[in-house]
N, C-alpha and C positions, 0 to 999 in steps of 0.2 A: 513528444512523449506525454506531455499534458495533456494529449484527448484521452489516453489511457487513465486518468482519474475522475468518477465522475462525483457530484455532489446533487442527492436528491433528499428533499426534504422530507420525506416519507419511510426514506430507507434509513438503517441503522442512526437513527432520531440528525440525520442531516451530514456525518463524518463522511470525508473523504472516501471512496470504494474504489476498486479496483475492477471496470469497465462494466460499472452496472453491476457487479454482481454481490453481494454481501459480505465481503470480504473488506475490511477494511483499511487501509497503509496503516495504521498506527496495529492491527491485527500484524500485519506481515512483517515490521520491525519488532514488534514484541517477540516472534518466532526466532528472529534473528537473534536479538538480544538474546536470546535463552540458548542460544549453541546451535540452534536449525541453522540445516544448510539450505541455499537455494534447492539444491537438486531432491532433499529432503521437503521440502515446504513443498513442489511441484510434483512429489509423490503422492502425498498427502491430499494437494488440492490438486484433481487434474485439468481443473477449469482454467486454471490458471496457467501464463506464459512468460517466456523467461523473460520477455521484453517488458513483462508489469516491473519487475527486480529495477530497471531501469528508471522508469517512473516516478517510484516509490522513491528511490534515494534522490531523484533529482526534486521533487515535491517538500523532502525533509529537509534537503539545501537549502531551498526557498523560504521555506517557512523557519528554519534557525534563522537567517537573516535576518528575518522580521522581529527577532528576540531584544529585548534592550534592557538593558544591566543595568 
């Protein structure tokens, strides 16, 4: 699922995106956070695939890990 996130220095000043496209994971949990639904957020964005959803939360997994208290 991690080829699904890509990182370019150019784009969105270097944040994680969602396969090249300008959408950002921290963009697509902030929808969530706010009450969007997946099938709402893929209305919305039709560029977008249900399989980034998976991505996205396993990307978030990773990087809380890396959190230290």
């Amino acid at each position: 699922m991690m080829e699904r996130i890509t990182i370019e220095p150019g784009k969105r000043s270097g944040q994680p995106c969602i396969r090249g496209l300008r959408i950002t994971v921290w963009d697509i949990l902030s929808w969530l956070a706010a009450g969007m639904s997946e099938r709402e957020i893929l209305d919305d964005y039709p560029e977008l695939e249900s399989e980034d959803f998976r991505a996205v939360y396993e990307f978030a997994a990773r990087m809380g890990r890396r959190v230290a208290l």
